[in-house]
C-alpha positions as CSV (number, residue, x, y, z in Angstrom):
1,X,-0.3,-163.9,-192.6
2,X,0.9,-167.3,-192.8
3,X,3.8,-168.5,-190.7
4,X,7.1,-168.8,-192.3
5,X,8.1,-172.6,-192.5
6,X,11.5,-174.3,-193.0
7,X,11.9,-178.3,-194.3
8,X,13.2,-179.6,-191.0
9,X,15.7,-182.2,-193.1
10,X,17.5,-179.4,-195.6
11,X,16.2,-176.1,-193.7
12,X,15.0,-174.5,-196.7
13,X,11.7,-172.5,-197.2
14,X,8.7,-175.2,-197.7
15,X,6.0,-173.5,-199.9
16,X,2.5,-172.8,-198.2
17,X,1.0,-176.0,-196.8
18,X,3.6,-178.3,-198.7
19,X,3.5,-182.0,-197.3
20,X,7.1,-182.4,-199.1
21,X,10.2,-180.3,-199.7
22,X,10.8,-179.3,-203.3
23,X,14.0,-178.7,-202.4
24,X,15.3,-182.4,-200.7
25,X,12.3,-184.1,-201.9
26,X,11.5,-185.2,-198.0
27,X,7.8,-186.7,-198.0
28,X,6.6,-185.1,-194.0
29,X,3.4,-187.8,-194.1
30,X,3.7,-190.6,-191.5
31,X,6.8,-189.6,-190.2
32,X,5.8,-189.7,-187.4
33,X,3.2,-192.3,-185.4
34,X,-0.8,-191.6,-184.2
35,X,-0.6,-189.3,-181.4
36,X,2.4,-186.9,-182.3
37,X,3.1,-183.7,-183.8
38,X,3.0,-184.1,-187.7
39,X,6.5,-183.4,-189.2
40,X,6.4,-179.9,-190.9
41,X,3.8,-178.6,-187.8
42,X,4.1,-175.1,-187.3
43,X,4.7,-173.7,-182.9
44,X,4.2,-170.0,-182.0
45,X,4.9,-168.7,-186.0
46,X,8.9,-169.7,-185.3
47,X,9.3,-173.2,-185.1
48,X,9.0,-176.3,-187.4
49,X,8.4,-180.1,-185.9
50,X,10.9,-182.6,-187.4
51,X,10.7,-186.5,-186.5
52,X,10.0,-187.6,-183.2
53,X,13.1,-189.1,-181.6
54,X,12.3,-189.9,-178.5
55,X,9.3,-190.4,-175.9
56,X,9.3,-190.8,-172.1
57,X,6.5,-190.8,-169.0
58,X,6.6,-187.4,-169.7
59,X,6.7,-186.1,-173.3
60,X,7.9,-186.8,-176.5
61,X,11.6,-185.4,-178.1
62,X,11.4,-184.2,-181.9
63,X,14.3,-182.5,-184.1
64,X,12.9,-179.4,-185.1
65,X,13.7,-176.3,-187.4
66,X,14.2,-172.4,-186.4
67,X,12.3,-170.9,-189.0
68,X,14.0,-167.3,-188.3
69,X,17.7,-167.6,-188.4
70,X,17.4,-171.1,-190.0
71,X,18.9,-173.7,-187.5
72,X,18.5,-177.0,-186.2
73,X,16.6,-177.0,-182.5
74,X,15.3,-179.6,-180.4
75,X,12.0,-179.7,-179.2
76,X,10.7,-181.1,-175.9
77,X,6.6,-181.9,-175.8
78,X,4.8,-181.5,-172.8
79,X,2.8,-185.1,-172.9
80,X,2.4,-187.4,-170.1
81,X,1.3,-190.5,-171.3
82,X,-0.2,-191.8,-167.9
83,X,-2.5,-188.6,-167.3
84,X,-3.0,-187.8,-171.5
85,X,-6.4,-189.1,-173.3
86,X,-5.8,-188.3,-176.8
87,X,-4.6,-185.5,-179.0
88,X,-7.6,-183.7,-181.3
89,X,-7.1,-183.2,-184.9
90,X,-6.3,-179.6,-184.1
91,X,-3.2,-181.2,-182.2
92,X,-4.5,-180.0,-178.7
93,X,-3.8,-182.6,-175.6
94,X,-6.9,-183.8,-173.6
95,X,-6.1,-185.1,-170.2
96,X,-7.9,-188.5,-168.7
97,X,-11.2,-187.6,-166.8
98,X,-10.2,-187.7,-163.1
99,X,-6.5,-186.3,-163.8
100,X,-7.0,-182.8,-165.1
101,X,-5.5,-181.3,-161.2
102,X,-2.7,-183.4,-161.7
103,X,-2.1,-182.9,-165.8
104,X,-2.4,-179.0,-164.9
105,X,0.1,-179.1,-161.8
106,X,2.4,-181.3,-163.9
107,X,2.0,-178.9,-167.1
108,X,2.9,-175.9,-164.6
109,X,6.2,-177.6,-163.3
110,X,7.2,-178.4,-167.2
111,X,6.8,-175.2,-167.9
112,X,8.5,-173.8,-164.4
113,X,11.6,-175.9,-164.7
114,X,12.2,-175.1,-168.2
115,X,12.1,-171.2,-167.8
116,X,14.0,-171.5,-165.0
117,X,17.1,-173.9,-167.0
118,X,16.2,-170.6,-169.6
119,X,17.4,-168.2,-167.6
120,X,21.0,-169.8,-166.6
121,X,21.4,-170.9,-170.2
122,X,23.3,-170.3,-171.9
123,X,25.9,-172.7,-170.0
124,X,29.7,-174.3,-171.3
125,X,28.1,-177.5,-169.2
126,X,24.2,-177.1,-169.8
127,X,22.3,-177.7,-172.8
128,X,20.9,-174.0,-173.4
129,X,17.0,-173.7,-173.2
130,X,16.1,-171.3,-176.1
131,X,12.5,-170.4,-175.6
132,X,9.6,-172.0,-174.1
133,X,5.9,-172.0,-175.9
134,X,2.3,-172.4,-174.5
135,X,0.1,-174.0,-177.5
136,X,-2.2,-177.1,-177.5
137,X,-2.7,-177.2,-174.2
138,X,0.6,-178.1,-173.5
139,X,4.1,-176.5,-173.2
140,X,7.0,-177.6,-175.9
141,X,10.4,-176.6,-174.4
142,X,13.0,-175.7,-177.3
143,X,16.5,-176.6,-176.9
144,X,19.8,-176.3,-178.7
145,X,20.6,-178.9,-181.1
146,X,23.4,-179.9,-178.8
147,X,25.0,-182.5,-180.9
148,X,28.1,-184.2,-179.8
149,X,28.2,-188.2,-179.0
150,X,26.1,-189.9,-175.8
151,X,29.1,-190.8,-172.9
152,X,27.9,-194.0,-172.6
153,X,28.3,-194.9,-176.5
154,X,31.7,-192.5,-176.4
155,X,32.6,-195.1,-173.8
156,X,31.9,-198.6,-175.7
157,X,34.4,-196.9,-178.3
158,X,36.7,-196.2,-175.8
159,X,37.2,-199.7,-174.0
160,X,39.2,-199.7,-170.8
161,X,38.9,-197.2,-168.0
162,X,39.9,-193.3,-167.8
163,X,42.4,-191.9,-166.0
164,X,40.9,-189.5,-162.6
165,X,42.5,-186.7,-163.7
166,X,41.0,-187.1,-167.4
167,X,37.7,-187.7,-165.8
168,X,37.8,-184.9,-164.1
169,X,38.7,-182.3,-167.0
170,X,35.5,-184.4,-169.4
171,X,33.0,-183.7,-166.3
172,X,34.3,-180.5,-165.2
173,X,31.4,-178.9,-167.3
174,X,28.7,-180.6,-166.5
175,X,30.0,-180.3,-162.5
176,X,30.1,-176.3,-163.1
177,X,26.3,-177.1,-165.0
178,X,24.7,-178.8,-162.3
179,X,26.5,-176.5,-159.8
180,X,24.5,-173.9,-161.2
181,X,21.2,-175.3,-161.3
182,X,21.4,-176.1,-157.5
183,X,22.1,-172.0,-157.0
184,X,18.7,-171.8,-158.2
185,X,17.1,-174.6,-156.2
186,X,16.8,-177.1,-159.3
187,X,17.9,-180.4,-158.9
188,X,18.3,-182.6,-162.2
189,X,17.9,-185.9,-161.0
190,X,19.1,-187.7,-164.5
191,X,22.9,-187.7,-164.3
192,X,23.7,-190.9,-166.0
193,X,26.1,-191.6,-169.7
194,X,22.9,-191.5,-171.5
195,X,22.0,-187.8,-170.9
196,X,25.7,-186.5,-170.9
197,X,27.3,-185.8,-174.3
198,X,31.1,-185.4,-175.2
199,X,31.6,-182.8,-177.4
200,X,34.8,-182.2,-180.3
201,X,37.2,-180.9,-177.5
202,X,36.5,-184.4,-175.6
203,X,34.5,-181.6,-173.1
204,X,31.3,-182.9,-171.6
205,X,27.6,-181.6,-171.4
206,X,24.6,-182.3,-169.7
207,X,21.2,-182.8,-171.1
208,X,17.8,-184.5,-170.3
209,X,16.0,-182.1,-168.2
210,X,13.0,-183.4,-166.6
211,X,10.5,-182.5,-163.5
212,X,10.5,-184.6,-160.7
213,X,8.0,-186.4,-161.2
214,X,9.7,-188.3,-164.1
215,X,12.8,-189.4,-162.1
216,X,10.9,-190.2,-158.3
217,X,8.8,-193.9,-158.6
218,X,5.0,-193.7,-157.3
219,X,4.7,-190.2,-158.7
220,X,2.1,-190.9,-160.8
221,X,4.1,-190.7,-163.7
222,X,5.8,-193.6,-165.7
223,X,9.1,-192.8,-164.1
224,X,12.4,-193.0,-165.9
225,X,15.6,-193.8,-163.5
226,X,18.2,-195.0,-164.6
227,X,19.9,-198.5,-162.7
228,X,23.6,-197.7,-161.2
229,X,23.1,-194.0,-161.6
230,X,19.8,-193.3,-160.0
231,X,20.1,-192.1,-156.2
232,X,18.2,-194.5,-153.6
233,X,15.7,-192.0,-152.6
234,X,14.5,-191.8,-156.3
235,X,13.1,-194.9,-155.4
236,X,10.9,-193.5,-153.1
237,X,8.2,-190.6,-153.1
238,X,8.9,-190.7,-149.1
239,X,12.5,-189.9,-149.8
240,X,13.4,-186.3,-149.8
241,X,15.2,-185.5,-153.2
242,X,17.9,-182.4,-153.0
243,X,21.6,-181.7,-154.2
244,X,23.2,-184.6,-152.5
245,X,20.8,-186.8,-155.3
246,X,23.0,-185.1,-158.0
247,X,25.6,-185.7,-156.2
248,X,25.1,-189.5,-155.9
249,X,24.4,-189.8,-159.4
250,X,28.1,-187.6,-160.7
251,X,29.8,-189.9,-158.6
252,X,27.7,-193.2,-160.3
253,X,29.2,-191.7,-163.5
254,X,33.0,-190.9,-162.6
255,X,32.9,-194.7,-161.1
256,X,31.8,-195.4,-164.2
257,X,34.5,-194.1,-166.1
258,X,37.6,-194.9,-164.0
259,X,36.7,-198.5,-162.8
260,X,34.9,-199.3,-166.5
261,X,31.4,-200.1,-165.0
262,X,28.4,-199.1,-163.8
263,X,28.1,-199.3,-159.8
264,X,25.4,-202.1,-158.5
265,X,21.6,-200.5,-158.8
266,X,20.8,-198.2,-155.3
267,X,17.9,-200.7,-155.2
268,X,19.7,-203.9,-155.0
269,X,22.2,-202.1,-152.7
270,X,19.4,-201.1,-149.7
271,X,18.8,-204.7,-149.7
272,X,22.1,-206.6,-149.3
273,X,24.7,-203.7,-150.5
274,X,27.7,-205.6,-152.5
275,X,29.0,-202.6,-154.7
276,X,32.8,-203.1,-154.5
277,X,35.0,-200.0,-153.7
278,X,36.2,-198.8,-157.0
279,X,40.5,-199.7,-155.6
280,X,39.4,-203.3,-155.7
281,X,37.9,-203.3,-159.6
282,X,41.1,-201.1,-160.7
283,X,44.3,-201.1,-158.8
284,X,46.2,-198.6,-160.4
285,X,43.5,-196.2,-159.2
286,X,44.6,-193.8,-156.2
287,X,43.2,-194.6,-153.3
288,X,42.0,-190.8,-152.2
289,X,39.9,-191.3,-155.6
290,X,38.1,-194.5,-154.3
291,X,37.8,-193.3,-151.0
292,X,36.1,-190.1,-152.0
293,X,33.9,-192.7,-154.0
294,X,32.8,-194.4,-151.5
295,X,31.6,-191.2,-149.7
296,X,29.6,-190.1,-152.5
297,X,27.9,-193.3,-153.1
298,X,26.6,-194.0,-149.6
299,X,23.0,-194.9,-149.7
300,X,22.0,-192.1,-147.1
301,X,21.5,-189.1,-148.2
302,X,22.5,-187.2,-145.0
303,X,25.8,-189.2,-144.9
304,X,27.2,-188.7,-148.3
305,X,28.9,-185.8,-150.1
306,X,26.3,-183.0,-149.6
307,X,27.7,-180.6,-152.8
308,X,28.6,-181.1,-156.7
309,X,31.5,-178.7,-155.7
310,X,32.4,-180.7,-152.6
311,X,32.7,-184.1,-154.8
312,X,34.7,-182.3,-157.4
313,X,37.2,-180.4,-155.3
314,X,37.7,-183.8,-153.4
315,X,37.8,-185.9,-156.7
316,X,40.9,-183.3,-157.3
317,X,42.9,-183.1,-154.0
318,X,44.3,-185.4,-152.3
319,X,44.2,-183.0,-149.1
320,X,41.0,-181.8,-149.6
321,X,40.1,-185.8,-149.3
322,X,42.0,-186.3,-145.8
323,X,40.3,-183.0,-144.2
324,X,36.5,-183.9,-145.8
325,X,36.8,-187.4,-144.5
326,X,37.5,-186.0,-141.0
327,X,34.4,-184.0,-141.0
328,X,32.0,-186.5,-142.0
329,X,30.0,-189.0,-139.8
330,X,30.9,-192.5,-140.2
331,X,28.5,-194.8,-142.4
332,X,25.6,-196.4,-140.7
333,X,26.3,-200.0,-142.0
334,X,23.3,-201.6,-144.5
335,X,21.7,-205.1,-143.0
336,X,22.4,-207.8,-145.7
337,X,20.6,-210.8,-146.2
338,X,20.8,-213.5,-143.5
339,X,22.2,-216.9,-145.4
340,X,19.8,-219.6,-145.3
341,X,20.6,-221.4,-142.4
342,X,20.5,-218.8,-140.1
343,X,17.5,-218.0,-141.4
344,X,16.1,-221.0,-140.7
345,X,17.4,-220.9,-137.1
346,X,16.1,-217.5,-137.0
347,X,12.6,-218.5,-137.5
348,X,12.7,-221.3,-134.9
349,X,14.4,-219.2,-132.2
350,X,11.7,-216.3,-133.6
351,X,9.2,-219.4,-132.4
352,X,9.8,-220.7,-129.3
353,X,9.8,-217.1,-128.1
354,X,6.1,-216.6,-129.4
355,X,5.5,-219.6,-127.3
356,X,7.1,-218.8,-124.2
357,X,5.6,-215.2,-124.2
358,X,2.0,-217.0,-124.9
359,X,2.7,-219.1,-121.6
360,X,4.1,-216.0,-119.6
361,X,0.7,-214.4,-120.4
362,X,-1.1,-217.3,-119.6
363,X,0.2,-217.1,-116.5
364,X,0.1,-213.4,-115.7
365,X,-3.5,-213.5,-116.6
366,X,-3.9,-216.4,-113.6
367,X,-2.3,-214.2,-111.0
368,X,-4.4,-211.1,-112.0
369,X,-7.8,-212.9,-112.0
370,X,-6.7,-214.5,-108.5
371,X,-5.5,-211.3,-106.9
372,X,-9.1,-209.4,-107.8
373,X,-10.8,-212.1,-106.4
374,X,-8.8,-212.2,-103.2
375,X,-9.2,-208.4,-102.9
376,X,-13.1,-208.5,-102.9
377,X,-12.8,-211.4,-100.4
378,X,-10.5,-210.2,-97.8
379,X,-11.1,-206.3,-98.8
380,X,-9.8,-204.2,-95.8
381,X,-11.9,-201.4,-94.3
382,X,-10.0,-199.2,-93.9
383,X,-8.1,-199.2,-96.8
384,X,-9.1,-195.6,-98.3
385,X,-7.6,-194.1,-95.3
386,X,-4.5,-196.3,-95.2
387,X,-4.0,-196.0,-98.8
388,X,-0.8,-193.9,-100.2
389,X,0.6,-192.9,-103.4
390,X,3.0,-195.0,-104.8
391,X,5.4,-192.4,-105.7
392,X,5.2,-189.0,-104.9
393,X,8.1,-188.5,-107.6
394,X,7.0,-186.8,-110.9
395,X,8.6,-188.6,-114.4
396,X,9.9,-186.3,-116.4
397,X,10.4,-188.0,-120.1
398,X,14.0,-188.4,-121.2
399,X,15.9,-188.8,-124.4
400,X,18.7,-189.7,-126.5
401,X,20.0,-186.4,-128.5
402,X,19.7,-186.7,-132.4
403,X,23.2,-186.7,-134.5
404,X,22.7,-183.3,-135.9
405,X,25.9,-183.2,-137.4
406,X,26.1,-183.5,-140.8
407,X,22.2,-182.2,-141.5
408,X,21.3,-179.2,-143.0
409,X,19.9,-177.0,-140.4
410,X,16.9,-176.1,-142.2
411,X,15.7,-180.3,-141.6
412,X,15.9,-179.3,-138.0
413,X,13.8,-176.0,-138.1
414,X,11.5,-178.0,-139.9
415,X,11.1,-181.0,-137.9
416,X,8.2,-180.5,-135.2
417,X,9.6,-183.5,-133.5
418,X,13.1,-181.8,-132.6
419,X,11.4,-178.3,-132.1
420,X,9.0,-179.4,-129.4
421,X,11.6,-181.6,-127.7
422,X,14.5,-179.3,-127.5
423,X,15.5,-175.4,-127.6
424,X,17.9,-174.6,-129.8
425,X,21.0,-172.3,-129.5
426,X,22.5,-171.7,-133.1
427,X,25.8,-170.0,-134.0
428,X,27.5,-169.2,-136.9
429,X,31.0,-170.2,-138.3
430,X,32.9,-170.4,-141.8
431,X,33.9,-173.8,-142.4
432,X,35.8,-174.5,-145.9
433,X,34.5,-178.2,-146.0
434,X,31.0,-177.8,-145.1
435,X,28.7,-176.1,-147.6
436,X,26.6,-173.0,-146.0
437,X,23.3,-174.3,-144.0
438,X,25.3,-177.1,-142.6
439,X,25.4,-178.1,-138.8
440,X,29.0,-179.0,-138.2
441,X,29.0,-179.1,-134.6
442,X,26.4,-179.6,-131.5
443,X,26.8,-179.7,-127.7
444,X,26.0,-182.3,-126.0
445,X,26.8,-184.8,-128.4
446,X,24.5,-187.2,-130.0
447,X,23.0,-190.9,-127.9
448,X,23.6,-188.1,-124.9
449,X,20.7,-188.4,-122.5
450,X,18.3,-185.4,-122.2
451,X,15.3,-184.2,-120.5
452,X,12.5,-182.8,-123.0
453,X,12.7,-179.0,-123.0
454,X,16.3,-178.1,-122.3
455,X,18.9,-176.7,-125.1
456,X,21.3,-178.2,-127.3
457,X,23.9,-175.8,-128.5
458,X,24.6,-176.0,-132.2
459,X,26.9,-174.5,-134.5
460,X,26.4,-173.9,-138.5
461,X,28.5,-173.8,-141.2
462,X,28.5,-170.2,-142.9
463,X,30.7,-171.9,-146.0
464,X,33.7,-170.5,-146.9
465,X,35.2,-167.4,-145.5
466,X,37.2,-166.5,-149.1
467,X,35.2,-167.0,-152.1
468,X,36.2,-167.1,-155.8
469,X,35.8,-164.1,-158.4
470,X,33.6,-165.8,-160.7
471,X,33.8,-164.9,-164.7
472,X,31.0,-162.3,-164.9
473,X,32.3,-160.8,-168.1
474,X,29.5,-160.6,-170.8
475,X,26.8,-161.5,-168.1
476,X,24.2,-159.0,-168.1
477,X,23.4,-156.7,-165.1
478,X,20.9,-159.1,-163.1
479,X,22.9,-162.1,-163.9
480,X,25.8,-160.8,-162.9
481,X,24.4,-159.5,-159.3
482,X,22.8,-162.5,-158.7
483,X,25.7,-164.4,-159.6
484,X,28.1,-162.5,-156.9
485,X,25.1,-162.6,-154.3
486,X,25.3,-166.8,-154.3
487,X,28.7,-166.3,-154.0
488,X,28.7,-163.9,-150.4
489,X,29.8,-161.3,-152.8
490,X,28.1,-157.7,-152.8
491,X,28.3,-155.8,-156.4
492,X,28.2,-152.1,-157.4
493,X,27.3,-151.2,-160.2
494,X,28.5,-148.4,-162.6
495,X,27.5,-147.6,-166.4
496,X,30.5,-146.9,-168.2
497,X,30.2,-145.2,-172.2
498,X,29.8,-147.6,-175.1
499,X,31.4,-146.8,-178.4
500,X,29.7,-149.6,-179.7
501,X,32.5,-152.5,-179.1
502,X,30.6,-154.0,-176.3
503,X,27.0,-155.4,-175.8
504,X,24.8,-153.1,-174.1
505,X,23.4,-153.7,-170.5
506,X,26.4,-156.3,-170.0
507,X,29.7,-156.6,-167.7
508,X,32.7,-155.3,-169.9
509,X,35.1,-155.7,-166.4
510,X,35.1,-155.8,-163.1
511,X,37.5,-154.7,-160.0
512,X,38.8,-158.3,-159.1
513,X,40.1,-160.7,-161.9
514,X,38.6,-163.4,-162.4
515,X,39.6,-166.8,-160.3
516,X,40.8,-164.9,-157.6
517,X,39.8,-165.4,-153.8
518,X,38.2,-162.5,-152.0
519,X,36.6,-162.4,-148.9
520,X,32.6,-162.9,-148.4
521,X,31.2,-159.8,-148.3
522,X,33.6,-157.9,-150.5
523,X,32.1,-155.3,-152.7
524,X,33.0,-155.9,-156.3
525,X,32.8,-153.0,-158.8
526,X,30.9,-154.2,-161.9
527,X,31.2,-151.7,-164.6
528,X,28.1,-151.9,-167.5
529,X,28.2,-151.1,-171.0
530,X,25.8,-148.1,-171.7
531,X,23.3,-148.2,-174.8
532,X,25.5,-146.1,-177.2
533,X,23.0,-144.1,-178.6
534,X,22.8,-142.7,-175.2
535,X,24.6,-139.4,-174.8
536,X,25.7,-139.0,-171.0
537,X,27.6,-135.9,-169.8
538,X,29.6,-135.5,-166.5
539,X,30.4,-133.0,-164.8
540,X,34.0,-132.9,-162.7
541,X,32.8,-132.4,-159.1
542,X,34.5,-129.7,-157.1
543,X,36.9,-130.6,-154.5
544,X,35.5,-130.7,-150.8
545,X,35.5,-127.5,-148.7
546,X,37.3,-129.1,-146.1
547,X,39.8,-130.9,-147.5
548,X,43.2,-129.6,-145.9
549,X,45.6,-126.7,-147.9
550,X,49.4,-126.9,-148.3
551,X,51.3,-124.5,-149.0
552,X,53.8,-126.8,-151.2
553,X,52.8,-126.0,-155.1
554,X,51.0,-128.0,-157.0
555,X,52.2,-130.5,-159.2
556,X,51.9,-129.3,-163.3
557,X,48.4,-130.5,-164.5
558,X,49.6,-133.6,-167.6
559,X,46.7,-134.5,-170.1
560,X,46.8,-138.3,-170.8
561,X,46.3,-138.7,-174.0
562,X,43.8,-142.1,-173.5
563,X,40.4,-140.5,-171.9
564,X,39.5,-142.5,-168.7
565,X,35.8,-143.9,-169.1
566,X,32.8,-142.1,-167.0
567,X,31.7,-143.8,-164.3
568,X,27.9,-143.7,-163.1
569,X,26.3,-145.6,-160.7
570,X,23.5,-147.4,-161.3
571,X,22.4,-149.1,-157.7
């Protein structure tokens, strides 16, 4: 049978293997260039291939029709250009000879970081991932057609800056987005104007999804970063890339908006670093707002904000500000460029000590030469038995401790320099600044001098002691367990009877509202809707044996007339 197909321009049914729509009269030949997917191509039965709009390092963007239930998509081709060879007439991708491993491995992590975006989508701040398909030897991620207007051209209409607390309620989607991807261990690495839309209600999203490979130079890939918003260790594959890279990058794009331009390229900056603090571009800005800037736009990772939720609450408090500043280590200061003249008296300086070390070694080598020959000369005879050792004093190798504070304890496991130095003592404590994993205190402090092999004490952040109810309503059983679980939060579940008025398999309520702060470790009831077709009948359980008598009567039994709602647990 042959697949369904839809005119990707009107969305109405094309006729068999119709190269134009007799509907809109759309001609689908050369659409689109050598090397892409024909317009009116045909993925997994379900999907139709509109004009390319886009290509990157690693794959080409098309609009693209749902053939099903008729509606605009957004198709993401799995095509590295670097590692790709051609494309048969059958469409399928051959990769270069001598990069099939790395066309494979790259293919796999497509494919990986798209399900994974799947499974937390839909989102209020993510684009939603709708389905991902294996054909052609590649992988073609299909995504909402998300539609709204790019930040950075919403922006050029909107000349001037935007006021914090404006900025904040625009991003506050995309923070709670990219929040959610770093539950799951997926860091987007993109966060710029370009890949952030504003939507009717002025609300933002986030789009442009990518592997790492694309957004880290030296992968191998033609990499796409993007100047003033990319983090500095993009710019390296040496660089470790994690949530604080986000982070950098959210922060690019709220300067951005409230000091109305871009912050000076993370490149440029790790050479002579001349961004200006965003008070000094716009006054009227508070100065807890550029402060909290400046923290989330140090070049080192391991000194800036660590979180997305850290950088918003602080963006939003004034007194969240004063208490995170307090906890962070101060800013190891970038070496600029030397002016000229110094440099020039640098290099003469540099030298005349070359020359007086040559001359020092000349001389040394005089006196050594000299000495052996006066020691075969005038060579004592009994200088074996007279001989002593110099020092009967074993060396044992000293060092300055490490700053740990700050780092996420997990670098320090992982380091075989630290764990064959030192022994470690770890604690535990809830800290409502420092995000879970990280070492907020150690003992003795750092440049303390230590002998290899003895303990430093060190104590490690177990986040927050109160956590928020999240808004699990609608999820569906796993999501809304795993959801509670990144919180601290322990859920029980229990089936409750469906009449039909609520999805099957998903949270109809729970036993804390939503937004409100419970303590980590709490166990929240999450009650289920039931299939309704299912029939379940329950039986009153008897009273206990031992539950104590009294001789005072019983109250009159009442009927209420609204039946209460089985209960069953499902753990």
């Amino acid at each position: 049978m042959e697949a369904t197909r839809l005119c990707p321009y009107c969305l109405q049914p094309l006729p068999g293997a119709a190269q134009s729509c007799p509907h809109c009269g759309k001609s689908f030949a050369g659409r689109n260039p050598g090397g892409t997917l024909p317009v009116g191509t045909v993925l997994a039965g379900r999907y139709t291939v509109g004009e390319m709009l886009s290509i990157d390092g690693e794959g080409i963007l098309y609009r693209g029709a749902e053939n099903l239930g008729r509606f605009r998509v957004t198709i993401k081709e799995y095509l590295p250009i670097t590692l790709t060879a051609e494309r048969t007439a059958e469409s399928t991708l051959r990769p270069k000879t001598g990069s099939e491993v790395l066309f494979k491995t790259t293919r796999m992590d497509f494919a990986d970081l798209y399900r994974s975006i799947q499974r937390i989508t839909p989102a209020n701040g993510l684009e939603a991932v709708l389905d991902v398909v294996e054909a052609n030897n590649s992988v073609y991620a299909i995504l909402e057609n998300l539609g709204g207007t790019p930040l950075d051209q919403w922006l050029e209409n909107h000349p001037g800056t935007i006021r914090p607390d404006d900025a904040c309620t625009m991003l506050q989607p995309v923070f709670e987005g990219v929040a959610a991807m770093h539950k799951i261990g997926l860091v987007h690495r993109g966060i710029c104007p370009e890949n952030i839309r504003v939507m009717e209600n002025d609300r933002c999203r986030l789009a442009g999804y990518a592997t790492v490979g694309l957004r880290t130079a030296g992968s191998g890939l033609r990499e796409q970063l993007y100047e003033g918003y990319s983090a500095p260790e993009q710019y390296s594959t040496a660089e470790f890339e994690g949530r604080y890279t986000d982070e950098y990058s959210l922060a690019a794009v709220f300067y951005r908006m409230v000091c109305g331009q871009a912050p000076v390229p993370a490149a440029q900056r790790m050479v002579a670093d001349s961004n200006p603090r965003a008070k000094s571009v716009n006054g009227s800005l508070p100065l807890y707002v550029s402060q909290v800037l400046q923290l989330g736009l140090r070049l080192r990772p391991m000194e800036r904000i660590q979180t997305v939720p850290q950088l918003y609450q602080a963006l939003s408090s004034k007194e969240y500000t004063a208490e995170l500043t307090r906890t962070m280590k101060p800013e190891t200061p970038v070496r600029t460029a030397q002016p000229e003249p110094e440099r020039k008296e640098h290099l003469l300086s540099l030298k005349a000590l070359l020359a007086g070390i040559v001359i020092l070694l000349s001389i040394l080598i005089l006196l050594t030469l000299w000495s052996v020959l006066s020691q075969h000369i005038h060579q004592p005879a009994a200088s074996a038995a007279e001989s002593e050792p110099a020092s009967s004093e074993v060396m044992v190798p000293q060092n300055l401790v490490p700053n740990f504070i700050g780092m996420d304890y997990t670098q320090v496991q992982n380091n075989r320099e630290y764990t064959s130095m030192y022994l470690f003592y770890v604690t535990e404590e809830y800290s409502d600044t420092a995000p879970a994993g990280q070492i907020i205190q150690q003992e003795p402090s750092a440049d303390t001098v230590l002998k290899a092999g003895e303990t430093i004490r060190l104590v490690v952040s177990k986040g927050p002691q109160m956590a928020e109810m999240p808004n699990i309503i609608g999820f569906t059983q796993d999501s809304a367990v795993k959801e509670l679980e990144a919180r601290g939060l322990v859920a029980s579940c229990f089936m409750v009877v469906n009449d039909g008025s609520y999805a099957s398999g998903c949270v109809v309520r729970t036993s804390e509202e939503p937004g409100t702060k419970v303590e980590v470790g709490t166990v929240i009831t999450v009650y289920i809707a039931a299939d309704p077709s299912v029939q379940i009948t329950v039986t009153p359980e008897e009273p206990a044996a031992t539950e104590p008598t009294t001789t005072e009567p019983a109250p009159p039994e009442t009927t209420d007339p609204t039946p209460t709602e089985p209960e069953y647990n499902t753990d």
